[in-house]
N, C-alpha and C positions, 0 to 999 in steps of 0.2 A: 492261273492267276497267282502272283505272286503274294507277301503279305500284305497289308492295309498298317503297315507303322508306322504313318503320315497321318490319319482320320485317327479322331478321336471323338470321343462324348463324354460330357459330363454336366451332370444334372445344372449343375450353377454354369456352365457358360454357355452364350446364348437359348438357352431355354431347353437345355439337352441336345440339340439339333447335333448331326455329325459336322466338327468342324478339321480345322487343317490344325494340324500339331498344337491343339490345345491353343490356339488364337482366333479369336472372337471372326474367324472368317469362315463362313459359313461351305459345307460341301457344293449347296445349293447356288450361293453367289458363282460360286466358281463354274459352275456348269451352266448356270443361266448365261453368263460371261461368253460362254464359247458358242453355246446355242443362239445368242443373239447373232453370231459372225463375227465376233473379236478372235483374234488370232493368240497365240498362247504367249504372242511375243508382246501384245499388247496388253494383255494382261499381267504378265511380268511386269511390263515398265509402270501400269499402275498402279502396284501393290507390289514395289519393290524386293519387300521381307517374305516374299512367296517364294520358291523355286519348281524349277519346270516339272520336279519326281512331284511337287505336290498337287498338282493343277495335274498330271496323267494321273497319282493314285483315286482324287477325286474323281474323275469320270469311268474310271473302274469300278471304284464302289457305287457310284449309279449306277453303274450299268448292271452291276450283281441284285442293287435293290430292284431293279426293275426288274427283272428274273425274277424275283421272289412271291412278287405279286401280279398277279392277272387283272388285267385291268380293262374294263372294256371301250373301245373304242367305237365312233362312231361309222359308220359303215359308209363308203360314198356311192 
């Protein structure tokens, strides 16, 4: 995995949450965004001032937190 130079945090913006280059758009938006089924091209066209490296390093750094943490799931 490459660096995370797109993700940032900082205590005063959005509530410390990781967000996308220090703009009030959350990692989380942006992954919930894709996990609903919006495409990255739709999501571009909603939130113009995004680019495509920032919406892939978002779901890398999910994807590294999710790693980090064991979480347990429900069994079917």
């Amino acid at each position: 995995m490459g660096p995370l130079d797109r993700i940032t945090q900082q205590p005063g913006v959005m509530g410390g949450k990781a967000c996308v280059r220090g703009m009030r758009v959350t990692v989380s938006m942006v992954v919930s965004q894709i996990g609903a089924g919006r495409a990255v091209d739709e999501v571009l066209s909603d939130y113009p001032y995004l680019e495509k490296e920032d919406i892939m390093q978002a779901l890398q750094y999910a994807a590294w937190r999710a790693e980090e943490r064991e979480v347990v799931l429900a069994t079917a």
